[in-house]
MOPAC internal coordinates of N, CA, C and O (Angstrom, degrees):
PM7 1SCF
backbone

  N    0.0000 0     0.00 0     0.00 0    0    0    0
  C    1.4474 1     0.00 0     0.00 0    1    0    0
  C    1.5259 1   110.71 1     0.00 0    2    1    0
  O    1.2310 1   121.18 1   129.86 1    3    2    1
  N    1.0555 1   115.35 1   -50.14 1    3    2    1
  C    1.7172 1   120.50 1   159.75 1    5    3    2
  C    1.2497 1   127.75 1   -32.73 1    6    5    3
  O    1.2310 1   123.22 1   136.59 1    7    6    5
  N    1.8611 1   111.44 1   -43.41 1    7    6    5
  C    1.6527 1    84.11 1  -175.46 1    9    7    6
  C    1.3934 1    94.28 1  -120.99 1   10    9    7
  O    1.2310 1   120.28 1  -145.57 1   11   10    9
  N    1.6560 1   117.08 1    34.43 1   11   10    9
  C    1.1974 1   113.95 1   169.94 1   13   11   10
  C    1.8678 1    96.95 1   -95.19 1   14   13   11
  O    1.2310 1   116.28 1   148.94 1   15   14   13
  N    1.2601 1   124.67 1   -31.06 1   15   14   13
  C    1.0071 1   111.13 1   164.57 1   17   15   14
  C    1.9578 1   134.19 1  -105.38 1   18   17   15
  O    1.2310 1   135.10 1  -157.13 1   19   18   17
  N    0.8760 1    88.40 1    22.87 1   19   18   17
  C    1.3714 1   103.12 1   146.76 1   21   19   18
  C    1.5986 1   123.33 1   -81.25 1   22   21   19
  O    1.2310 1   119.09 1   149.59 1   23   22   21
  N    1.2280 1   119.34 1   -30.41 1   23   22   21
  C    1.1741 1   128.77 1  -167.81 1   25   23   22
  C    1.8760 1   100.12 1  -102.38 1   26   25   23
  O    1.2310 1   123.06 1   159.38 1   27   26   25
  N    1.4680 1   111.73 1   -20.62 1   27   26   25
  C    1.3836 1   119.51 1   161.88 1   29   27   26
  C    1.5946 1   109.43 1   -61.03 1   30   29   27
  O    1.2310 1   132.55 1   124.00 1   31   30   29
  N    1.2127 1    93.36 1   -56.00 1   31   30   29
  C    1.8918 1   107.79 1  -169.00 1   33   31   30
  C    1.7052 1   112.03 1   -76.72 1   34   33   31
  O    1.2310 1   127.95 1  -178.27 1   35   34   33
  N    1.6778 1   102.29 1     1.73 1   35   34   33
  C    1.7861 1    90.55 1   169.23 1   37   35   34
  C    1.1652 1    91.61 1  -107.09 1   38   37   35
  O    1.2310 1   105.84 1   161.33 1   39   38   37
  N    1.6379 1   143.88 1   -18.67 1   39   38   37
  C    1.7009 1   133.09 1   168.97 1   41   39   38
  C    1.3317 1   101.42 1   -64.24 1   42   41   39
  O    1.2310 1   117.52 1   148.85 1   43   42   41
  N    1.1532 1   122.33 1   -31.15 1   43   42   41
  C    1.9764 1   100.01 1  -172.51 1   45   43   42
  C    1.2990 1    85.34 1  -103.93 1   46   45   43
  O    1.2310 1    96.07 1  -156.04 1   47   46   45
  N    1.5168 1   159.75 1    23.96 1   47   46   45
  C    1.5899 1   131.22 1   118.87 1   49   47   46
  C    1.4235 1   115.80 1   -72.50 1   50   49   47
  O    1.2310 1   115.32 1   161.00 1   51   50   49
  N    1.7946 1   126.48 1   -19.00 1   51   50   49
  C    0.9786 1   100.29 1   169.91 1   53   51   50
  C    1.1412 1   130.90 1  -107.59 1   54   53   51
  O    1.2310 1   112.90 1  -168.50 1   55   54   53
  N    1.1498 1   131.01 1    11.50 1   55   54   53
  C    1.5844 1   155.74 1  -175.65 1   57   55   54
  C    1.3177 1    99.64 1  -130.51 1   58   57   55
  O    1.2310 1   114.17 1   -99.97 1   59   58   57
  N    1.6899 1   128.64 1    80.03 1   59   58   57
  C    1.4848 1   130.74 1   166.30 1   61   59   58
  C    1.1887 1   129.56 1   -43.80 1   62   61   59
  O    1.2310 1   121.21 1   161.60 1   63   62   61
  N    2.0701 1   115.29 1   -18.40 1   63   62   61
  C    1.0837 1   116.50 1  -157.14 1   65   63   62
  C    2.0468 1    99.13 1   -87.54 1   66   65   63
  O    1.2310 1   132.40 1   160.16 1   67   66   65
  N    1.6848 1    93.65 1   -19.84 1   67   66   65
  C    1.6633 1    98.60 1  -175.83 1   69   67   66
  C    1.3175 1   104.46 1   -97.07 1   70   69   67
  O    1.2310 1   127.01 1   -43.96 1   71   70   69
  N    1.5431 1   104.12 1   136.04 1   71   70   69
  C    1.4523 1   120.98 1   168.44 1   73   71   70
  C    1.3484 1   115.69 1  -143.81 1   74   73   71
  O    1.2310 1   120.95 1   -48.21 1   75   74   73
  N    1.8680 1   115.80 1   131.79 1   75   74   73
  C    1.0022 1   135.81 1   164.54 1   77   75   74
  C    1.6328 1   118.94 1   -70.53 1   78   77   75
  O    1.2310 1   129.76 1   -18.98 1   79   78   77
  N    1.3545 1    98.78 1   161.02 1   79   78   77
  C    1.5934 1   110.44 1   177.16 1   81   79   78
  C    1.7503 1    92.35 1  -162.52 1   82   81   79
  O    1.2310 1   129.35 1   -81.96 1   83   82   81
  N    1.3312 1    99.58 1    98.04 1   83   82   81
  C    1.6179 1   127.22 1  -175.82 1   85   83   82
  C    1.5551 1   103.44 1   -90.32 1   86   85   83
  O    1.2310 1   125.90 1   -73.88 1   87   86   85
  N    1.2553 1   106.27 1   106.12 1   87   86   85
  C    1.8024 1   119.07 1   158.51 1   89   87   86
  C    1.4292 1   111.62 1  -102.25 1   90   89   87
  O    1.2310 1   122.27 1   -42.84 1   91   90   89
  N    1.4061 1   113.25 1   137.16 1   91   90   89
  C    0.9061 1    94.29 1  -174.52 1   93   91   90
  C    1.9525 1    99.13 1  -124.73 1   94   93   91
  O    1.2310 1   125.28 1   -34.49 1   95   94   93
  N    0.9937 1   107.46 1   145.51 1   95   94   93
  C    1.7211 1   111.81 1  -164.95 1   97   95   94
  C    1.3626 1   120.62 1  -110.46 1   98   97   95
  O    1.2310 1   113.28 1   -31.98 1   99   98   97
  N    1.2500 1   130.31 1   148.02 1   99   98   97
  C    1.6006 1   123.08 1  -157.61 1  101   99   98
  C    1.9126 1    88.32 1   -96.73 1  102  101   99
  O    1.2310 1   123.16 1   -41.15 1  103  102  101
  N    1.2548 1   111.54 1   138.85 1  103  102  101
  C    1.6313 1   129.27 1   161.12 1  105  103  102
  C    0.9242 1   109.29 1  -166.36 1  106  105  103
  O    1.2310 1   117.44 1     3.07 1  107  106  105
  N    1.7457 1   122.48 1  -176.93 1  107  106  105
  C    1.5007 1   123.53 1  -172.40 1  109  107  106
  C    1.2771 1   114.82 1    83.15 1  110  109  107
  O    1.2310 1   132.51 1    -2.27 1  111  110  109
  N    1.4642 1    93.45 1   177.73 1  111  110  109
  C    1.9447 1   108.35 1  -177.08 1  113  111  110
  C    1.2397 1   116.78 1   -48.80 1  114  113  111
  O    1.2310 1   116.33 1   128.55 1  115  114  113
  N    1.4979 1   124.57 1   -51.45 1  115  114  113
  C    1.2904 1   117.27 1   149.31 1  117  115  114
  C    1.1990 1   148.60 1    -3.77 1  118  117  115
  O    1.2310 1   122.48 1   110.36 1  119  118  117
  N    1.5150 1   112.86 1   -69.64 1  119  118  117
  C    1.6561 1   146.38 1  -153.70 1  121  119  118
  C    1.9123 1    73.02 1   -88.75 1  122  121  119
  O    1.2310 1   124.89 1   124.04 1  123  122  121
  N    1.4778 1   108.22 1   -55.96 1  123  122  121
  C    1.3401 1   100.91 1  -154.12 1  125  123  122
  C    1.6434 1   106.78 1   -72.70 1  126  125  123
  O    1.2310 1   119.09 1   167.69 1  127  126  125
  N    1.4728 1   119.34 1   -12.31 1  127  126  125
  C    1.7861 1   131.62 1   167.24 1  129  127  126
  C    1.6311 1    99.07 1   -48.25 1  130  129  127
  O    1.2310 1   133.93 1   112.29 1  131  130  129
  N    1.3922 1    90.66 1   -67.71 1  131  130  129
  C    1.2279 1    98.76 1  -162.58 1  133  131  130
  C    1.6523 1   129.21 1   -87.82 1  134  133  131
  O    1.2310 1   125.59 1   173.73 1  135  134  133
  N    1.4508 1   106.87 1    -6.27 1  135  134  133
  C    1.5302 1   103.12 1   175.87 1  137  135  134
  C    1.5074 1   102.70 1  -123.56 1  138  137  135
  O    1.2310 1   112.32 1   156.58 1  139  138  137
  N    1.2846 1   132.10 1   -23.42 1  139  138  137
  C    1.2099 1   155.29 1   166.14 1  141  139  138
  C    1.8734 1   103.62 1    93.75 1  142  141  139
  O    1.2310 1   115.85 1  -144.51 1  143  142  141
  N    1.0956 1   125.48 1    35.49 1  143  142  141
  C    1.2885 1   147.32 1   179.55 1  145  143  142
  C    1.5525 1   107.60 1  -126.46 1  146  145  143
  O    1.2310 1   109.80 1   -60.24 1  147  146  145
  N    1.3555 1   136.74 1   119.76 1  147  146  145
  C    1.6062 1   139.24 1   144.81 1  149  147  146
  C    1.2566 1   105.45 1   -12.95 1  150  149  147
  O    1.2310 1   121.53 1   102.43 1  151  150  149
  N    1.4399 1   114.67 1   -77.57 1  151  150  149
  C    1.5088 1   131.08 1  -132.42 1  153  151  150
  C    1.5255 1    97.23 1  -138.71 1  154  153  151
  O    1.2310 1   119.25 1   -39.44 1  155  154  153
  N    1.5228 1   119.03 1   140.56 1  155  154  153
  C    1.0957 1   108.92 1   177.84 1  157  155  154
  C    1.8652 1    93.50 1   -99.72 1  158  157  155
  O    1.2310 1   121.99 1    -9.29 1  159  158  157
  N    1.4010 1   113.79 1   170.71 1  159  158  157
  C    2.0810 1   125.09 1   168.99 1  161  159  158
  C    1.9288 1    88.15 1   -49.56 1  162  161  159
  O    1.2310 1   128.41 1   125.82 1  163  162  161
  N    1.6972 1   101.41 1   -54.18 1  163  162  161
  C    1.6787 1   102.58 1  -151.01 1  165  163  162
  C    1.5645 1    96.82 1   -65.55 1  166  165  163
  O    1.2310 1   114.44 1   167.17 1  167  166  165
  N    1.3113 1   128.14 1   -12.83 1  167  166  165
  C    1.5665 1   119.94 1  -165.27 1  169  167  166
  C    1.7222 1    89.55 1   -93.56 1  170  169  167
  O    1.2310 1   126.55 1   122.79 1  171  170  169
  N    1.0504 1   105.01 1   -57.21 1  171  170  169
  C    1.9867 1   112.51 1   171.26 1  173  171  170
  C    1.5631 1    98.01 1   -33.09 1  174  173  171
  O    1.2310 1   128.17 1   101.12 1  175  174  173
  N    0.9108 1   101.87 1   -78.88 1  175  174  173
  C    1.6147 1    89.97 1  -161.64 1  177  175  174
  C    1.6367 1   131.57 1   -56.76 1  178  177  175
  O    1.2310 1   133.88 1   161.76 1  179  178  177
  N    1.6182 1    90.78 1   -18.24 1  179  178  177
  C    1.6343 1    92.95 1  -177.48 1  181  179  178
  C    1.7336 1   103.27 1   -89.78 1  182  181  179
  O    1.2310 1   125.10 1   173.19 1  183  182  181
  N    1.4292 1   107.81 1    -6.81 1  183  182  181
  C    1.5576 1   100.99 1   169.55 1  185  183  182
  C    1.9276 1   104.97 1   -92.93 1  186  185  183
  O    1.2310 1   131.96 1   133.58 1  187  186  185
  N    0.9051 1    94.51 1   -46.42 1  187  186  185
  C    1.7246 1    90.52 1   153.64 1  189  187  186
  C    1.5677 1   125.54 1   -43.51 1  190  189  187
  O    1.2310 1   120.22 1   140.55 1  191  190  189
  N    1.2922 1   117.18 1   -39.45 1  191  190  189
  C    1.9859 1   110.27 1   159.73 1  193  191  190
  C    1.1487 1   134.70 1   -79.21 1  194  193  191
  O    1.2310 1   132.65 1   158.81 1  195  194  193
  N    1.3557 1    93.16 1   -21.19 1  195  194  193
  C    1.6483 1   113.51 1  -171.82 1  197  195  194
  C    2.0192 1   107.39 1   -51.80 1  198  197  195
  O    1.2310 1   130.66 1   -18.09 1  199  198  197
  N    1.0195 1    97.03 1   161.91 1  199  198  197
  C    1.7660 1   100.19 1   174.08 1  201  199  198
  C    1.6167 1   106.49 1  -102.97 1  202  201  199
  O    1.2310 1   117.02 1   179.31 1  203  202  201
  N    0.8183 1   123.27 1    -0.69 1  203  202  201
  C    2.3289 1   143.53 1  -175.43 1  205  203  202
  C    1.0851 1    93.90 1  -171.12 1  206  205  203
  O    1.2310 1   126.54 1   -14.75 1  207  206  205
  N    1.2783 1   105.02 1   165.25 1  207  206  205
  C    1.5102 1   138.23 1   177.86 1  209  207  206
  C    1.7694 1   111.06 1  -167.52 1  210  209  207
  O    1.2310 1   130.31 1   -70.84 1  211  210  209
  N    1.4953 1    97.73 1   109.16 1  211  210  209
  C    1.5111 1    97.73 1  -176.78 1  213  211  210
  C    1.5914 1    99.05 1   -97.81 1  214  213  211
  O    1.2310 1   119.64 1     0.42 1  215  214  213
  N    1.6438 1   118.28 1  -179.58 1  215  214  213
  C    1.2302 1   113.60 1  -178.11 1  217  215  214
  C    1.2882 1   101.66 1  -168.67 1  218  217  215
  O    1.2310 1   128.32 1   -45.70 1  219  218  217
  N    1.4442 1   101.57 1   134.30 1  219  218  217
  C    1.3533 1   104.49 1  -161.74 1  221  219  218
  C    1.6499 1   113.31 1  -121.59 1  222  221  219
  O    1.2310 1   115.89 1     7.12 1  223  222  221
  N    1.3218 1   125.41 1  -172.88 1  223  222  221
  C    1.4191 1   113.50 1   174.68 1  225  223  222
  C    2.0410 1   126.37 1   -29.94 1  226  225  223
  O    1.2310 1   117.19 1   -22.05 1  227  226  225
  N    1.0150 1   122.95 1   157.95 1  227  226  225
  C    1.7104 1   107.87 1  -175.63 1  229  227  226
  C    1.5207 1   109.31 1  -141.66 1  230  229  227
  O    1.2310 1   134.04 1   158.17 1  231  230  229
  N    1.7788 1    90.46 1   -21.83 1  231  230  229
  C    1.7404 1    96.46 1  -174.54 1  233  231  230
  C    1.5005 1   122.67 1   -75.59 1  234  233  231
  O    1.2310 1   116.60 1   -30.30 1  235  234  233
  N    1.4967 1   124.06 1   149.70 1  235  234  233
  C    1.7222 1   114.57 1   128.29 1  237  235  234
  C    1.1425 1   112.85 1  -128.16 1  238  237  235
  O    1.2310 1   136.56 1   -20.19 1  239  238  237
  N    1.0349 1    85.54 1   159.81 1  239  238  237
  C    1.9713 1   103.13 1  -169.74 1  241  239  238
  C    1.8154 1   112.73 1   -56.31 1  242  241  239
  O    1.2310 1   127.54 1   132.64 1  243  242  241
  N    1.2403 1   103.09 1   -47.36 1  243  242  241
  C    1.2516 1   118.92 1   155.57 1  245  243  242
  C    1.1126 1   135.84 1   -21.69 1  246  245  243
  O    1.2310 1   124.20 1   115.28 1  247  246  245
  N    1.1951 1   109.55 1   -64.72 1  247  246  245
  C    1.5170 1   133.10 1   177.35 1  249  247  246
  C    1.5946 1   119.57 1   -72.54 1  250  249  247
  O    1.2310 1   131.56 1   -64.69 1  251  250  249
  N    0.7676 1    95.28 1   115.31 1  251  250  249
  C    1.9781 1   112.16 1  -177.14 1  253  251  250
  C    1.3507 1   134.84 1  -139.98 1  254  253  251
  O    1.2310 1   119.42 1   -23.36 1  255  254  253
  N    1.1781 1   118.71 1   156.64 1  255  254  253
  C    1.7084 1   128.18 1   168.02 1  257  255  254
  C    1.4069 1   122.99 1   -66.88 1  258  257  255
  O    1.2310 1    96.04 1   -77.11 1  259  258  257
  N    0.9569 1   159.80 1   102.89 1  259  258  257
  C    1.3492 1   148.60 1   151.50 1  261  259  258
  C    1.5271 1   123.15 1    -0.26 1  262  261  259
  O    1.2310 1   118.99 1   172.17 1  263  262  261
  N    1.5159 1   119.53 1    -7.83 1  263  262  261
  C    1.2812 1   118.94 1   142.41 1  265  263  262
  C    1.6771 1   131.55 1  -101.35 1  266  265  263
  O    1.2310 1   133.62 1  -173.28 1  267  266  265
  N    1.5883 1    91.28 1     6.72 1  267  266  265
  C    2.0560 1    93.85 1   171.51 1  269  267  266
  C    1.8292 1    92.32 1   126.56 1  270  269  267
  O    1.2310 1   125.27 1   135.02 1  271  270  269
  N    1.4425 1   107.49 1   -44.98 1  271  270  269
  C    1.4064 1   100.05 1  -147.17 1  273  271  270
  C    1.8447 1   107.12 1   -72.44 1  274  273  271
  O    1.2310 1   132.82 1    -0.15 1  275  274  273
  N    1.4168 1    92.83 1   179.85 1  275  274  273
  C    1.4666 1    97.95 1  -167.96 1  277  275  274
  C    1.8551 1   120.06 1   -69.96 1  278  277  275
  O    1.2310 1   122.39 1   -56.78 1  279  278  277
  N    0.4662 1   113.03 1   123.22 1  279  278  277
  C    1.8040 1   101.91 1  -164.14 1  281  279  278
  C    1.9276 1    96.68 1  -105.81 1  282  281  279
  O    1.2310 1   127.97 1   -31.69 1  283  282  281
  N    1.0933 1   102.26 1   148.31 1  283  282  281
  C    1.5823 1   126.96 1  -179.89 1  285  283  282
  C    1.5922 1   104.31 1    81.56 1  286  285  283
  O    1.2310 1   124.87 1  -132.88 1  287  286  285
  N    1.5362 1   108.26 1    47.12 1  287  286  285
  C    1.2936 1   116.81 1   178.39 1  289  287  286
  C    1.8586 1   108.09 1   -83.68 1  290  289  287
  O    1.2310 1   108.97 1   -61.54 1  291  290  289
  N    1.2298 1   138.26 1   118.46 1  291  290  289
  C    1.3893 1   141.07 1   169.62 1  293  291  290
  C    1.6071 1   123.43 1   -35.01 1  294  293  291
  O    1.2310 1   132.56 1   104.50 1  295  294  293
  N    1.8989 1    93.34 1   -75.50 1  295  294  293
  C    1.1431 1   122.88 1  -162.95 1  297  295  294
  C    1.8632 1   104.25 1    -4.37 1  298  297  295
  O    1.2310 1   130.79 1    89.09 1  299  298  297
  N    1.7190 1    96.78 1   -90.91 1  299  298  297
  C    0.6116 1   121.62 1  -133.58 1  301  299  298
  C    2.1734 1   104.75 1   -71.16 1  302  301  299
  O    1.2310 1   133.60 1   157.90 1  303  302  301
  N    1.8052 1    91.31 1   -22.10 1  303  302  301
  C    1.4505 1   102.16 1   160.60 1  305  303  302
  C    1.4336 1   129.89 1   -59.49 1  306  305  303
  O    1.2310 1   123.82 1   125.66 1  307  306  305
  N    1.4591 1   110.28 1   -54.34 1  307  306  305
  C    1.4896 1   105.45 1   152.54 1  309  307  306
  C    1.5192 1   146.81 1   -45.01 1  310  309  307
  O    1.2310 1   130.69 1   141.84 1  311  310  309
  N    1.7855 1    96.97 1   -38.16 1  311  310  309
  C    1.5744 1   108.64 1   176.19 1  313  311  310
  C    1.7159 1   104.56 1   -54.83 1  314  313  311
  O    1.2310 1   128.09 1   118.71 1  315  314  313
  N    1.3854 1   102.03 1   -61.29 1  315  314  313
  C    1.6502 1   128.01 1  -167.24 1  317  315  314
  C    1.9582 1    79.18 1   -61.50 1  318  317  315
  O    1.2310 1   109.65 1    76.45 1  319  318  317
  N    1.3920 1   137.02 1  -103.55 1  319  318  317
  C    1.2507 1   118.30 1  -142.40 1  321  319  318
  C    1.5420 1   119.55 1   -92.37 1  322  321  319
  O    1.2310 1   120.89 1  -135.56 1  323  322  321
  N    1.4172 1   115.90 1    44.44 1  323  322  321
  C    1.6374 1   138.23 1   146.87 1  325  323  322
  C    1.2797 1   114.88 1  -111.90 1  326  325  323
  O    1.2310 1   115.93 1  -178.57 1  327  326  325
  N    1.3974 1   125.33 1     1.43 1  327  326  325
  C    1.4207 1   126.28 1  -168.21 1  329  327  326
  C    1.7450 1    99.38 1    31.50 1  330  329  327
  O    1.2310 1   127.16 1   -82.48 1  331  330  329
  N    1.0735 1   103.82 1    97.52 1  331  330  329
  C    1.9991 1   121.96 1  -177.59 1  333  331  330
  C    1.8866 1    88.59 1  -123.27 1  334  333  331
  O    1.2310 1   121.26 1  -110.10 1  335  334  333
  N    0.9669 1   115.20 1    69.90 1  335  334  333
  C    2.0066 1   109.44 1   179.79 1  337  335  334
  C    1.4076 1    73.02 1   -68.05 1  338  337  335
  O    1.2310 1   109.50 1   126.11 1  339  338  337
  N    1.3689 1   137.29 1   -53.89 1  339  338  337
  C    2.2894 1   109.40 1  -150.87 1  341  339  338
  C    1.5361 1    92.85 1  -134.15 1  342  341  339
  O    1.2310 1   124.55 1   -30.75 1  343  342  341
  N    1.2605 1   108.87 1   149.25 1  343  342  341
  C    0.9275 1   129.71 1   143.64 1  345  343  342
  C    1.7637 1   135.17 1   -81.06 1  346  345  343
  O    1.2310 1   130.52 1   -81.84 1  347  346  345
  N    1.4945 1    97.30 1    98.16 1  347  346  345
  C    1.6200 1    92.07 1  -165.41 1  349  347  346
  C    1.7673 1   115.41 1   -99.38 1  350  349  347
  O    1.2310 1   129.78 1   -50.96 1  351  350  349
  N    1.1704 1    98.75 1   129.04 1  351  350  349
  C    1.8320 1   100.32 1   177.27 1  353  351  350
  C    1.2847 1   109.89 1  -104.58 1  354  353  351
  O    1.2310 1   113.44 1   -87.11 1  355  354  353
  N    1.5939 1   130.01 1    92.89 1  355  354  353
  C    1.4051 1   124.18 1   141.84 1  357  355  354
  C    1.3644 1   144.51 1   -19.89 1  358  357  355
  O    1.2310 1    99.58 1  -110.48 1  359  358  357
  N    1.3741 1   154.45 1    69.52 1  359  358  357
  C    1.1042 1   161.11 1  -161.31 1  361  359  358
  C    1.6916 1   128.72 1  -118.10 1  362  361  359
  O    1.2310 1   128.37 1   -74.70 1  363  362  361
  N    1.5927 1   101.49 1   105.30 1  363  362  361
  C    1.3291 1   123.01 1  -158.28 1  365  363  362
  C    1.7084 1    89.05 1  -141.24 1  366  365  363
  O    1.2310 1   133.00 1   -16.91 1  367  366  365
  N    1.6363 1    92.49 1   163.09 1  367  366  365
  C    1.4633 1   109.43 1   165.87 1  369  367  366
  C    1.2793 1   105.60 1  -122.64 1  370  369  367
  O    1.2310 1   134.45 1   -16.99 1  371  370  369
  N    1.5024 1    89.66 1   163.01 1  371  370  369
  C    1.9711 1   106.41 1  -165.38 1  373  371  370
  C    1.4275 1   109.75 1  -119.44 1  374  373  371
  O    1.2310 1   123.00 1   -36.77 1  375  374  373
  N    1.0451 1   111.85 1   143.23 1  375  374  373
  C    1.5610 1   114.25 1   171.96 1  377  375  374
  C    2.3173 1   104.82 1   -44.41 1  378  377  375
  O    1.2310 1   125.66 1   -39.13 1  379  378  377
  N    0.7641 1   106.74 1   140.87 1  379  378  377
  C    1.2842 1   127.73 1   149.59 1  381  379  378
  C    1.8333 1    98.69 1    55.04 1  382  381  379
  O    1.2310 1   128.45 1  -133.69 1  383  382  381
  N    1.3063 1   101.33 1    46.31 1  383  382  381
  C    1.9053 1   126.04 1   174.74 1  385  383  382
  C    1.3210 1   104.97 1  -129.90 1  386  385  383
  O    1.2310 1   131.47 1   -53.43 1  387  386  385
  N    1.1825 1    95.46 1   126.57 1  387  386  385
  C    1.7367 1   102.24 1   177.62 1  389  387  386
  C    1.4297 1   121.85 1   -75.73 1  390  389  387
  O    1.2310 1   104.22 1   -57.46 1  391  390  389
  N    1.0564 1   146.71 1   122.54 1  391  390  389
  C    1.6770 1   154.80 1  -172.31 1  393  391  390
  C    1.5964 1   120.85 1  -128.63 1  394  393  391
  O    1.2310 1   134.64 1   -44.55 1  395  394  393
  N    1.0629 1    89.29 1   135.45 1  395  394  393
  C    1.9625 1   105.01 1  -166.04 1  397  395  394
  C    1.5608 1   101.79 1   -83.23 1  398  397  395
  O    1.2310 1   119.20 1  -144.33 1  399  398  397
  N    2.1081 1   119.13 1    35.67 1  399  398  397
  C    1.1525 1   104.44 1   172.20 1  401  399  398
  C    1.5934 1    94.06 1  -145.34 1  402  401  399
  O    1.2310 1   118.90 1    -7.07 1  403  402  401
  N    1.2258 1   119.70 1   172.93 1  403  402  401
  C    1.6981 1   122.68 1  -177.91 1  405  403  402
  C    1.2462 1   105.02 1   -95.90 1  406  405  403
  O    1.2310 1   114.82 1   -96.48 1  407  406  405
  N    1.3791 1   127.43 1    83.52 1  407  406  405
  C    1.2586 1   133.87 1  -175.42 1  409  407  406
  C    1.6410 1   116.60 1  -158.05 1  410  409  407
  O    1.2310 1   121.30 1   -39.21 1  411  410  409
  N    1.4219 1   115.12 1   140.79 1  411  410  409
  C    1.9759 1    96.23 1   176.88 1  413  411  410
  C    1.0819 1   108.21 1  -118.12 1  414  413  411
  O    1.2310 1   119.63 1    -8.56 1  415  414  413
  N    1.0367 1   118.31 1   171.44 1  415  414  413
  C    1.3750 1   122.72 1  -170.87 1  417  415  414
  C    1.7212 1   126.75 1   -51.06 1  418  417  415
  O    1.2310 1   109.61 1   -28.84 1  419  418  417
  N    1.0161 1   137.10 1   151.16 1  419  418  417
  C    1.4701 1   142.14 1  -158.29 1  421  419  418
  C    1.7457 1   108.51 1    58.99 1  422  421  419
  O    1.2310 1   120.36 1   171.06 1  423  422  421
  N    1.5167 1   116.92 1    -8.94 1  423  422  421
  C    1.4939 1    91.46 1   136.51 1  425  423  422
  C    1.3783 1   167.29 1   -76.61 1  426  425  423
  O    1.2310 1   125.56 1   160.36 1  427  426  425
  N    1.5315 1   106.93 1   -19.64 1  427  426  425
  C    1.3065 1   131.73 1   152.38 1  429  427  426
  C    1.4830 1   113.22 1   -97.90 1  430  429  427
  O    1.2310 1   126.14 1   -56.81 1  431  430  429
  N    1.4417 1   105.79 1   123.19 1  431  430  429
  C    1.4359 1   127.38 1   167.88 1  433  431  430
  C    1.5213 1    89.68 1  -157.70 1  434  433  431
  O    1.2310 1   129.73 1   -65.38 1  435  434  433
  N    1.5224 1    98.84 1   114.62 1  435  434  433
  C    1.4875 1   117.43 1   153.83 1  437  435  434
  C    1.1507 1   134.73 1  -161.46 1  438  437  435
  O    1.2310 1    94.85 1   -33.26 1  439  438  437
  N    1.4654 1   161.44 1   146.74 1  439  438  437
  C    0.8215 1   148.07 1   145.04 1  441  439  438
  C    1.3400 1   140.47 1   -80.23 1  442  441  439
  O    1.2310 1   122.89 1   -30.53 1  443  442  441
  N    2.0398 1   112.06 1   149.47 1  443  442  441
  C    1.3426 1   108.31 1   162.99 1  445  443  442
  C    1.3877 1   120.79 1  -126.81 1  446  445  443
  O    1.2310 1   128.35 1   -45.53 1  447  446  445
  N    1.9489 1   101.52 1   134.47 1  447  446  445
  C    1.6488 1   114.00 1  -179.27 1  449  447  446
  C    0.9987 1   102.66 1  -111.42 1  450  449  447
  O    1.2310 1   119.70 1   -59.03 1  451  450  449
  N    1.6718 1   118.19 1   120.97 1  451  450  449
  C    1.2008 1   129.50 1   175.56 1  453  451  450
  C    1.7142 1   112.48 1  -102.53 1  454  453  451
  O    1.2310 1   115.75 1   -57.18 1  455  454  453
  N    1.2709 1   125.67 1   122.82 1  455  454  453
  C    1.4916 1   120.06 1  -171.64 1  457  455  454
  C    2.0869 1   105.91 1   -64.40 1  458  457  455
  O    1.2310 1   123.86 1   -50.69 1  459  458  457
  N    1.4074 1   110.20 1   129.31 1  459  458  457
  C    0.9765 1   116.29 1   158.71 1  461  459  458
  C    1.4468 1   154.66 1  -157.84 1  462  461  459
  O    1.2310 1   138.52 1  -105.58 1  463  462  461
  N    1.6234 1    81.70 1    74.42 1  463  462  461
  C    1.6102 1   113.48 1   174.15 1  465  463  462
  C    1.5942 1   130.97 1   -95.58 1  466  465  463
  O    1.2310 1   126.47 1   169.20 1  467  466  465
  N    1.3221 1   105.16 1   -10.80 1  467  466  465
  C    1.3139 1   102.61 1  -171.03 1  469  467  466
  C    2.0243 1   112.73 1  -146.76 1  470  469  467
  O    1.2310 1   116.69 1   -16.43 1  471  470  469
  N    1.1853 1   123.90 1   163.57 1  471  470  469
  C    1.4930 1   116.16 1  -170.40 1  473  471  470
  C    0.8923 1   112.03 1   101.24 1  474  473  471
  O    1.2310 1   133.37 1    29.84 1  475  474  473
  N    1.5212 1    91.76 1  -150.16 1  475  474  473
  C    2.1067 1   112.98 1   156.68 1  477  475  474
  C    1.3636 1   109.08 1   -43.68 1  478  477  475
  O    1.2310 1   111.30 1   114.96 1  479  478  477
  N    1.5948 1   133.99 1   -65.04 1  479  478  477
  C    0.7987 1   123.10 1  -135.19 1  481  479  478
  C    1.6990 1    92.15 1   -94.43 1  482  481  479
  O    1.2310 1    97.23 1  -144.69 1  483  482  481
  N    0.9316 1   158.06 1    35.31 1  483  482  481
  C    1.4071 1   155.21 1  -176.97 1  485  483  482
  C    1.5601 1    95.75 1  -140.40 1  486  485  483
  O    1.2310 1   120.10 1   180.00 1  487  486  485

């Protein structure tokens, strides 16, 4: 989360016209140490208003279920109360970006939707 926003906070020094306003919200192993809940409704909803939502590490090792597993896990809270059914990855090339394929730009435009409602990822 650190040097993802560091690298936030040198685009809005160098692009004056963009500006952040960083909240930052309690979830995770933590939230779940100490309140015994993931996610609180009030943290849901303010990522529900938000215009982005980044997300960063959630685990400790420490922290667990009474059957072993990792407890204050996200994923699958967010999928279920953002309604996220896919995960979609946009994938194009850009003028003057380097790419590990022999192709220039306006040849790749495609997308990928990966279903994710159910499994692992739920």
């Amino acid at each position: 989360m650190n040097a993802a926003s560091l690298v936030l906070r040198s685009i809005e020094t160098r692009f004056k016209t963009f500006r952040l306003e960083i909240d930052i919200e309690p979830g995770g192993a933590l939230h779940f140490k100490n309140t015994g809940s993931n996610l609180s409704i009030d943290t849901l909803n303010a990522i529900r208003n938000a215009d982005a939502t980044m997300k960063g590490p959630v685990g400790l090792p420490e922290v667990r279920l009474p059957d072993g597993t990792e407890a204050g896990v996200l994923g699958g809270v967010l999928r279920t109360g953002l309604d996220t059914y896919a995960n979609i990855r946009p994938i194009r090339l850009l003028p003057g970006v380097l790419a590990p394929i022999n192709a220039n730009p306006g040849e790749v435009d495609y997308v990928i939707v990966r279903e994710n409602t159910e499994g692992l990822y739920l």
